[in-house]
Residue, then its C-alpha position, 0 to 999 in steps of 0.5 A: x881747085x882753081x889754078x891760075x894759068x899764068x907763066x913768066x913774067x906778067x905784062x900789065x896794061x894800064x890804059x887812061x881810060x876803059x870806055x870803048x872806042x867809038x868808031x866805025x869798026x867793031x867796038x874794041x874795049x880799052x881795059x884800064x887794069x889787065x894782065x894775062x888776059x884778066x881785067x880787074x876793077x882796080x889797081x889794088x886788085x891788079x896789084x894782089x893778082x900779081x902778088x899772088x902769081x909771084x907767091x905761086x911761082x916761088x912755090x908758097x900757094x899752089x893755085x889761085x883765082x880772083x875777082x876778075x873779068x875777061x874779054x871776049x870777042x864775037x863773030x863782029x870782031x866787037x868786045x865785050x866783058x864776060x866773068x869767069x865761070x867755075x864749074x859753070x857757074x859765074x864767079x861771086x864778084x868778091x870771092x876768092x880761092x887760094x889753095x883750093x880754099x874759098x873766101x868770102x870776100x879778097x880781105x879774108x884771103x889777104x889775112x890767110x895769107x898774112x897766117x901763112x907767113x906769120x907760121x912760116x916765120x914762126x911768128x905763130x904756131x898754128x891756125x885754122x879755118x872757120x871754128x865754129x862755136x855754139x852760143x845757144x843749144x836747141x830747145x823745144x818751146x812749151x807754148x807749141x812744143x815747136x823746136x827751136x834750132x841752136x845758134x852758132x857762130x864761125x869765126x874765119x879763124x883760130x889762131x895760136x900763138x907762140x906763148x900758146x894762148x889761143x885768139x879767135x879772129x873775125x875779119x870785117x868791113x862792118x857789123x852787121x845788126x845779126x853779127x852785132x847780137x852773136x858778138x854779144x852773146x859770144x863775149x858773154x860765154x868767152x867771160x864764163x867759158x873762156x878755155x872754150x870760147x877764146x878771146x875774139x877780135x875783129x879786124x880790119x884792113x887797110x888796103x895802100x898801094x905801098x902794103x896792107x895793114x891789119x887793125x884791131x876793129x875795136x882799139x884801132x892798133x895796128x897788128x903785125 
C-alpha cells in the first residue's frame, strides 16, 4: 500500500515556465505544477492530486499515489527530475493507486472514486473490480491436436444498481482492434446468456478544470 506523505494544507507552485534557468551556477529547475515536492505534467493532475490529499484527510481513502516526478539535486547543486520508484522499480507513467489498489491508467482510478461516492450516497448498492468473464472455453485442435487456450475478458468493473439490475462497466480513451473482437463476442453471450454475462457499457471522460464528466462511449449521454 503506497501512502502519500502529505500534511496540512498543500502549498502549490505554478511558475510561467518549466525550462532551467541558464546561468552560471548550478542548473536550478523551475517546475510549472508542484506541491509537496511532487512535480506533475499538468494542472489537471495537480488538481486530482490535490483532491486526493483532501479525500485522504477527511478520512474517504487511506493511501494514495500518483503519476508524478521529483527533483533531485547532486553534489553540483544542479536539479534534475527523478520519477518515483515503488519497491525499486520506477512508477508506470499512467498508473495509479488508491486504497492500495492499482489502476492502469488516472481515469480508471477517477471512476473507482466516482462508485465510492456513488455507494456512499446510496446512489448504488455495491460494485467490484475487475469481473472477469470467459467468452471461448479451451479446445484441442484435430489437425495437430495442439491446445488452444480459452479467452476471457475483465471489465474494470460490476456495478449494481439500486433496482439491482447489474451493468459491466468498461472505462476507455480508444478501442483497440483486440478489444473491438472481445466486445463482439461478449455482446453475442450477453444476448444469449444475459444473467451471466450482463449488460456492457464503455465510458469515458471528460477531464475540465471546473469537475470531470462520464459519458457513455456508444450514445454519448452524460452518467451521473
Amino acid at each position: 500500500m503506497v501512502k502519500a506523505l502529505v500534511k496540512g494544507k498543500a502549498k502549490v507552485n505554478v511558475k510561467k515556465s518549466s525550462k532551467p534557468e541558464h546561468n552560471s551556477g548550478p542548473v536550478k529547475l523551475q517546475p510549472k505544477f508542484e506541491s509537496d515536492g511532487c512535480v506533475f505534467k499538468t494542472k489537471l493532475m495537480l488538481l486530482y492530486y490535490l483532491r486526493l490529499k483532501e479525500l485522504m484527510a477527511n478520512g474517504f481513502i487511506q493511501s494514495f499515489d500518483v503519476p508524478h516526478q521529483t527533483i533531485e539535486t547532486d553534489e553540483q547543486g544542479n536539479e534534475r527530475y527523478t520519477t518515483k520508484e515503488l519497491n525499486g522499480k520506477k512508477l508506470n507513467s499512467s498508473k495509479c493507486y488508491i486504497n492500495g489498489i492499482e489502476f492502469d491508467s488516472v481515469q480508471e482510478s477517477k471512476f473507482y472514486l466516482f462508485l465510492m461516492e456513488k455507494k456512499a450516497t446510496g446512489k448504488i448498492i455495491d460494485f467490484l473490480l475487475q469481473p472477469t468473464y470467459v467468452l471461448m472455453n479451451s479446445y484441442r485442435r484435430k489437425e495437430d491436436n495442439k491446445m488452444v487456450r480459452k479467452m476471457t475478458y475483465s471489465a474494470d468493473f460490476l456495478v449494481m444498481r439500486n433496482d439491482e439490475s447489474i451493468v459491466a462497466i468498461d472505462t476507455k480513451g480508444f478501442e483497440t482492434d483486440t478489444f473491438k473482437i472481445k466486445r463482439k463476442l461478449y455482446d453475442f453471450l450477453h444476448e444469449h446468456l444475459p444473467e451471466m454475462y450482463p449488460k456492457l457499457v464503455l465510458i469515458k471522460i471528460r477531464e475540465r478544470i471546473k469537475g470531470d464528466a462520464w459519458f457513455n462511449m456508444d450514445s454519448d449521454e452524460e452518467i451521473r
